[in-house]
C-alpha positions in Angstrom: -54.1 -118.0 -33.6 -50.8 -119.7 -34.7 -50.9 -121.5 -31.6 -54.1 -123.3 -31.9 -53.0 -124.2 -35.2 -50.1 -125.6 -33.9 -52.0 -127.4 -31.0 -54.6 -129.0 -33.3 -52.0 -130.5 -35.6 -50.1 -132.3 -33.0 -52.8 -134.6 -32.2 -53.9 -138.4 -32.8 -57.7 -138.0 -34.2 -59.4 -141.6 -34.0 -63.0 -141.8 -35.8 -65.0 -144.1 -33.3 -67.3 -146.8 -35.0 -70.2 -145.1 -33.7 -69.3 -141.5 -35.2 -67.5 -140.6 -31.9 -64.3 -138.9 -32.4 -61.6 -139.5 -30.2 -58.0 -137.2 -29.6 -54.8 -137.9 -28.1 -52.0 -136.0 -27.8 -49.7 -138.2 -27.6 -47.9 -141.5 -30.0 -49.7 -144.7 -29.1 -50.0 -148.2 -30.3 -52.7 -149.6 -32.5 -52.7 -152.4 -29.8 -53.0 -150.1 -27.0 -55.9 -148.7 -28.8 -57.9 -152.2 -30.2 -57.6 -154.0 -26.5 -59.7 -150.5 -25.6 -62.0 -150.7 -28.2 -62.3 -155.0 -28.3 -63.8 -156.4 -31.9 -62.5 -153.2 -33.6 -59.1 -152.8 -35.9 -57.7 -149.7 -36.5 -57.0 -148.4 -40.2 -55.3 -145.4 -41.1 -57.3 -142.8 -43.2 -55.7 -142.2 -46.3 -57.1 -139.5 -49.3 -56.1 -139.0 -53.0 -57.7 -137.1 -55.9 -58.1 -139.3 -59.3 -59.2 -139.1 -62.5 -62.6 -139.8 -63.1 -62.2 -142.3 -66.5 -66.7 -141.7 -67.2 -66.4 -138.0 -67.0 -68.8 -137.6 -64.2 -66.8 -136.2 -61.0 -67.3 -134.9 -57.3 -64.6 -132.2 -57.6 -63.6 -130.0 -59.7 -61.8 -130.7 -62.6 -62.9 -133.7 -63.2 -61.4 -135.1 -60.6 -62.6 -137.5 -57.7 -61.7 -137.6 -54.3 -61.0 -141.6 -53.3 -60.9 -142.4 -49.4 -58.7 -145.6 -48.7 -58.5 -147.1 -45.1 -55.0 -149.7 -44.5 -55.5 -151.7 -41.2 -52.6 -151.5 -38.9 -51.1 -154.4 -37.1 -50.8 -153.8 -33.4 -47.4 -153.1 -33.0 -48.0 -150.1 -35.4 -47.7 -146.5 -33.8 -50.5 -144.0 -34.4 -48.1 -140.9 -35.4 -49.1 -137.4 -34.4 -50.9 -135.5 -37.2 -52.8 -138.5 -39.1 -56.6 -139.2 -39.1 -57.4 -143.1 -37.8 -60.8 -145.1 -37.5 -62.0 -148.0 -36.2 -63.2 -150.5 -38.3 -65.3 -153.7 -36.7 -64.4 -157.1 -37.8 -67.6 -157.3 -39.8 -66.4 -154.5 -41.9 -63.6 -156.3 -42.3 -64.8 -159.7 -43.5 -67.2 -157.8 -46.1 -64.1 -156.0 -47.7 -62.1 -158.9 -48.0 -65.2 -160.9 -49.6 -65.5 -158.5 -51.9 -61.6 -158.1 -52.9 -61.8 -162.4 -53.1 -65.0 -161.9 -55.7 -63.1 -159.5 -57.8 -59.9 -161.1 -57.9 -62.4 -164.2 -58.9 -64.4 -162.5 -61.6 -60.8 -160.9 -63.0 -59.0 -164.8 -63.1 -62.6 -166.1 -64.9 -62.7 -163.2 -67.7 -59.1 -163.9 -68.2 -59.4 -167.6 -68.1 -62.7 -167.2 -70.8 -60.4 -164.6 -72.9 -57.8 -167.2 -73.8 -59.9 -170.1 -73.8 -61.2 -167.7 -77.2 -58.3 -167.3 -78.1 -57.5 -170.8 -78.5 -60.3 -171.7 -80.3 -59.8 -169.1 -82.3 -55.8 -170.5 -83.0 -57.3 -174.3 -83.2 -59.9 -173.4 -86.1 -57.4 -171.5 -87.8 -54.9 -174.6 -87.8 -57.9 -177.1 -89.1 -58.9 -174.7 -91.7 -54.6 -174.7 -92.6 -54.7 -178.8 -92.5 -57.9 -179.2 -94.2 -56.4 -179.1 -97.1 -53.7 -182.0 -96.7 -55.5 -184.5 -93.9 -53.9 -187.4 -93.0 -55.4 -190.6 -93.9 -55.3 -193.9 -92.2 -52.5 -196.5 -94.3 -53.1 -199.1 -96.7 -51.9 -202.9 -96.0 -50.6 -203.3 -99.6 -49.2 -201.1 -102.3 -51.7 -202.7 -105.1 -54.9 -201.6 -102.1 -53.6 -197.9 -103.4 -54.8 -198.3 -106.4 -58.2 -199.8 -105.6 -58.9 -197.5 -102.7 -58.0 -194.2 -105.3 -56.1 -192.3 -103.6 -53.2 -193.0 -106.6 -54.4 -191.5 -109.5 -53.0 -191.8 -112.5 -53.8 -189.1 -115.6 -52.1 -189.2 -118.8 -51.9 -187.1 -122.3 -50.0 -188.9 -125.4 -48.5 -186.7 -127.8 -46.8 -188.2 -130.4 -46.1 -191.9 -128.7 -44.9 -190.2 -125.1 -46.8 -189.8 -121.7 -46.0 -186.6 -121.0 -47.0 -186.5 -117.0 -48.5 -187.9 -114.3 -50.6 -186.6 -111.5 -51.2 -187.8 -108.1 -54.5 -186.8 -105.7 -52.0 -185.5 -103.1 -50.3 -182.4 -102.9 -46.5 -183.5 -103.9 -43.5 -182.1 -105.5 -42.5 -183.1 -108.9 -39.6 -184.9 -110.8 -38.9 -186.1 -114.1 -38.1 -190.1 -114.8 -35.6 -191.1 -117.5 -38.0 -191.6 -120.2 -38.9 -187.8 -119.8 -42.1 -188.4 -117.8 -43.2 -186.2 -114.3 -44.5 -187.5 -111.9 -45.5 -186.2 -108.5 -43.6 -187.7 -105.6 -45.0 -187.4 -101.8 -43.6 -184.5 -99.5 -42.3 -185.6 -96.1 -43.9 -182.8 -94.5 -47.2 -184.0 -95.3 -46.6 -187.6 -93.0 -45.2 -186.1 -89.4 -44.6 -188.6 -87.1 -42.9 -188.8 -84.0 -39.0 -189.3 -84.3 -39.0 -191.9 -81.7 -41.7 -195.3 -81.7 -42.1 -197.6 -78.4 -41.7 -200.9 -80.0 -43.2 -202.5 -76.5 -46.8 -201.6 -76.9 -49.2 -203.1 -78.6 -50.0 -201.6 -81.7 -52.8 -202.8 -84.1 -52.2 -203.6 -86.9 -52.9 -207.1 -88.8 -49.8 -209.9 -88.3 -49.5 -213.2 -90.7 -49.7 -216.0 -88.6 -46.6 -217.9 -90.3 -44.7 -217.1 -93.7 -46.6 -218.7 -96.1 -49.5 -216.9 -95.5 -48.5 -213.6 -96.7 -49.2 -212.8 -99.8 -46.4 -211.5 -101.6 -48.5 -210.8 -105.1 -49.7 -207.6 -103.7 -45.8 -206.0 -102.6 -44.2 -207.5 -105.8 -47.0 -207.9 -109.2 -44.3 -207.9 -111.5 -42.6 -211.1 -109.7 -45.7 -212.8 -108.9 -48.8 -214.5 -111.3 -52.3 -212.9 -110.2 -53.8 -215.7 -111.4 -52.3 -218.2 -109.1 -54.4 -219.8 -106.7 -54.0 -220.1 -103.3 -52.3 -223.6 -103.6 -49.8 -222.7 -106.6 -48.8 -219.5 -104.0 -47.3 -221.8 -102.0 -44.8 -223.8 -104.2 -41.3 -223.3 -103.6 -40.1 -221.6 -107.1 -41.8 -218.4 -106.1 -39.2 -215.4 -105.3 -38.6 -215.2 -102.1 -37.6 -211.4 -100.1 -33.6 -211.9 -100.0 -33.1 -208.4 -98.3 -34.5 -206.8 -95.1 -34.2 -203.2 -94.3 -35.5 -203.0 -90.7 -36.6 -199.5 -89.4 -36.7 -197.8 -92.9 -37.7 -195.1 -92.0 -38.8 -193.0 -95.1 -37.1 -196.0 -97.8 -33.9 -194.5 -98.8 -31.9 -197.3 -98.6 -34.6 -199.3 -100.4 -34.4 -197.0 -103.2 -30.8 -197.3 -103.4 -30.8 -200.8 -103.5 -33.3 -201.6 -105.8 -31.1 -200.6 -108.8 -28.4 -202.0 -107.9 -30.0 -205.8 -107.2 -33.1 -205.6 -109.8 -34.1 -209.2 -109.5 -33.7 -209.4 -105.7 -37.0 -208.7 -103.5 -36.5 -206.6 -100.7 -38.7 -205.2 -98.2 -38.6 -202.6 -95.6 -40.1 -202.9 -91.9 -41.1 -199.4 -90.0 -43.4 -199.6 -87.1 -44.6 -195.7 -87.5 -47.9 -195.8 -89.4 -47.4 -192.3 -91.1 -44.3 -193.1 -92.3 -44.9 -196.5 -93.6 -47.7 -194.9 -95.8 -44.9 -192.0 -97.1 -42.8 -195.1 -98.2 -46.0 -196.8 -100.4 -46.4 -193.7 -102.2 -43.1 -192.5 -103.0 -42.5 -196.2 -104.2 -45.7 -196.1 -106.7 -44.7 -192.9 -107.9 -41.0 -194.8 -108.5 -42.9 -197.3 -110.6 -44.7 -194.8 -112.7 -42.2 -192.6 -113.5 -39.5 -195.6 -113.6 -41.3 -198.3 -115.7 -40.0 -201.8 -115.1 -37.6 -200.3 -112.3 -38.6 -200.7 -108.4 -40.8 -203.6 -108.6 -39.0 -205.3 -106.2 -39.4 -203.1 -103.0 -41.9 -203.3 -100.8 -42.7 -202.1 -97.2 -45.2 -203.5 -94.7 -46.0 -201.9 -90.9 -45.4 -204.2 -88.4 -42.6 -204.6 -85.3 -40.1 -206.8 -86.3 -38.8 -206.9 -82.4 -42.2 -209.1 -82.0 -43.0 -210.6 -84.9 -40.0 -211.2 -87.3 -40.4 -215.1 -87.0 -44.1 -214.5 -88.7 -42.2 -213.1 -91.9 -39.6 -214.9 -92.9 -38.4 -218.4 -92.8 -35.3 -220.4 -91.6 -32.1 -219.3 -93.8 -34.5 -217.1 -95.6 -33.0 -213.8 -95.7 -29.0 -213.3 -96.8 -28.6 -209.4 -95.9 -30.3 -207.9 -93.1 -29.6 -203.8 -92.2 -30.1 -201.5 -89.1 -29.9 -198.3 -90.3 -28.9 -196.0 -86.8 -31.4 -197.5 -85.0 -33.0 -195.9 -81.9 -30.4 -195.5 -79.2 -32.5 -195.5 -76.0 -30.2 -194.2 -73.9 -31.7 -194.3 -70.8 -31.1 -197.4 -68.6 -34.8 -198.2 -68.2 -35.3 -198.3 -71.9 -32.1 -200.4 -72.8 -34.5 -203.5 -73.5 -36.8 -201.3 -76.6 -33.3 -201.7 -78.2 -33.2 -203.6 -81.7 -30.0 -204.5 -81.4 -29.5 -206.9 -78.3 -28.5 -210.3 -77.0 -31.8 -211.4 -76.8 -32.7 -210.7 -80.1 -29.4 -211.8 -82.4 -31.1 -215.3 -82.1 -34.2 -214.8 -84.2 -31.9 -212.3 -86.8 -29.6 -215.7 -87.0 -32.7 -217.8 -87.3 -33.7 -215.5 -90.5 -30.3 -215.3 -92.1 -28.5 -217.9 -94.0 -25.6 -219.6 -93.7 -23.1 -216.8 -94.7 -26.0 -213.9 -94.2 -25.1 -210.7 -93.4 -26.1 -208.0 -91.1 -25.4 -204.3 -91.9 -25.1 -202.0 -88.6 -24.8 -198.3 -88.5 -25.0 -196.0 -85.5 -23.8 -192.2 -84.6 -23.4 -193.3 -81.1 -20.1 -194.1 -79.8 -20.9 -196.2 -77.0 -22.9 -198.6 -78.8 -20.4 -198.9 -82.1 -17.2 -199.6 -79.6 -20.2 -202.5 -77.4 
C-alpha cells in the first residue's frame, strides 16, 4: 500500500483542456509540453484556504477554498508531485481583460476619491477667505474715499475723537493725539515676491507729466477748485522724491517726517501691494492729522514709463531699495538698475540729484 502511495506522488499530473488528464513520470519542460498541445499554456495549480470577509463559506469554518493558476514560461520545469493545466490562449486574453478592467475601475474610484477631497479642501479655503476677499485697487488715494471702502466712524467725548474704524479687518495703533486707528495687515495683500516688469500689464499710463493730476495723491498741497488750466501753472508743488519699487511704503513713511513740505511718491508694479500702501497711508492721515500728506503711491512700471511722470531735472533724490536681483543670465535685462536705463534716471534728476542704491547681493554692490 505504501508503495502505490509512493508511486502516485512521484508523478507530473497535467489537466487537459478538454477534461483529459495526463501523467508523466518524469521532470519536463513547459515548452516540451505547449509545442505538444499547440495554442495552449501551461499554469501551475495552486490552492489556499481564506477567510471569507461576507460570512458565507464553502468549508468549514468559515473558511473558502481559492484555486489560483500562474502560467509558466517555457523554460520552466514541471516538478514531480504538482498538479498542472492547460489553459488555451482564449482563457488567457479573458483573464487578463478582466485584471486590466479592475486595475481601471480601482485608478477611477481613486482618482473620483480625491478629486472629493479637493473640493472638499477648496470650499473649505473659500469659506476661510470669504471673510477678507481681495479687491481690485483704486487709481488714487482720494477714489478711497468715494468708492467706501475707508470708513471713517467717530465718538467725541469732551473735545477728543476717541477712535477710528476701518471696513477691513486691520490691527490697531494709537496716533500722538491719543486717537486709534486701524492700520492694514500685510497678510491680507499676498503677492508674489518677484514681478516681471517685461509684460504688459494694464493698468492706465499719463500720456506726459502734465496730465497727471496730482490733487488726488496730495489735497493738502493742491486747490480742488482749480481748473484744468490753473493745474498747469508752474507754482504748483512738484514730487521732489521718488521711491521706486516701494514695496509695502516704509521708506515713504520714514521720509515723510523728516521732509514735510517735500512731495514724494512711491512706484510698485504689484497691484496688491500698491493697494496695501493707499490704505496704510490714509490711516497715517487719520490718526496723524496734518502729517503724511505728502506721500503718495501710484501702480505703474517705471522701467517703461518713467519719462510719462516726471519732467526734465524734475526729481532731486531718486532710491532703489534692494531691487530684484535676477540672477539668472537670461533675465539680466528685467534689471532696474542697468546701462540702458541710467539715461532716463539722469533725464529725471537734476543737476546735483541723487540716486540712493541698496542691495544684499555682493556681485552687484562691487559692479
Amino acid at each position: 500500500m505504501g508503495n502505490c502511495q509512493a508511486s502516485d506522488a512521484a508523478k507530473v499530473v497535467i489537466q487537459q483542456a478538454d477534461g483529459r488528464v495526463q501523467r508523466l513520470y518524469w521532470s519536463t519542460s513547459a515548452g516540451e509540453i505547449m509545442r505538444s498541445n499547440p495554442d495552449h499554456y501551461v499554469a501551475v495549480v495552486t490552492r489556499y484556504i481564506s477567510g471569507d470577509p461576507g460570512g458565507s463559506s464553502t468549508g468549514a469554518g468559515g473558511s473558502l477554498r481559492v484555486t489560483r493558476l500562474r502560467i509558466l514560461k517555457q523554460k520552466d520545469i514541471l516538478i514531480v508531485g504538482q498538479v498542472f493545466r492547460m489553459v488555451t490562449q482564449q482563457e488567457v486574453r479573458k483573464a487578463l481583460q478582466a485584471w486590466k478592467q479592475g486595475r481601471m475601475r480601482k485608478a477611477q474610484a481613486e482618482m473620483m476619491k480625491r478629486q472629493h477631497k479637493n473640493r472638499l479642501q477648496r470650499s473649505a479655503r473659500g469659506r476661510r477667505r470669504s471673510s477678507h476677499q481681495w479687491h481690485p485697487s483704486l487709481q488714487s488715494i482720494s477714489e478711497l474715499e468715494a468708492d467706501g471702502s475707508f470708513k471713517m466712524s467717530s465718538k467725541t467725548q469732551n473735545g477728543k475723537q476717541l477712535h477710528t474704524s476701518m471696513s477691513r479687518k486691520d490691527s490697531k495703533t494709537t496716533g500722538g493725539n491719543g486717537q486709534s486707528v486701524r492700520l492694514p495687515r500685510k497678510r491680507f495683500y499676498r503677492a508674489r515676491a518677484h514681478s516681471n516688469p517685461l509684460s504688459d500689464s494694464h493698468f492706465p499710463i499719463p500720456i506726459s507729466p502734465s496730465d497727471i493730476d496730482y490733487s488726488h495723491h496730495y489735497p493738502r498741497f493742491f486747490d480742488s477748485k482749480h481748473d484744468e488750466h490753473d493745474k498747469g501753472v508752474m507754482c504748483l508743488p512738484k514730487v521732489r522724491f521718488a521711491d521706486i519699487g516701494c514695496g509695502f511704503g516704509g521708506l515713504l513713511v520714514k521720509l515723510s517726517p523728516l521732509f514735510p513740505e517735500t512731495l514724494m511718491i512711491g512706484m510698485e508694479l504689484r497691484d496688491k501691494v500698491t493697494e496695501y500702501v493707499k490704505e496704510r497711508i490714509l490711516a497715517l492721515r487719520a490718526s496723524n492729522p496734518g502729517q503724511y500728506d505728502n506721500i503718495s503711491v501710484v501702480r505703474t512700471n517705471s522701467m517703461k514709463y518713467l519719462p510719462n511722470y516726471f519732467c526734465k531735472g524734475q526729481l532731486s533724490k531718486m532710491f532703489f531699495l534692494f531691487p530684484d536681483p535676477h540672477f539668472k543670465e537670461k533675465n539680466h535685462r528685467r534689471r532696474v538698475i542697468s546701462p540702458q536705463l541710467l539715461d532716463e534716471y539722469a533725464f529725471a534728476l537734476e543737476v546735483g540729484g541723487i540716486i540712493y542704491t541698496i542691495t544684499d547681493v555682493e556681485e552687484l554692490e562691487i559692479g
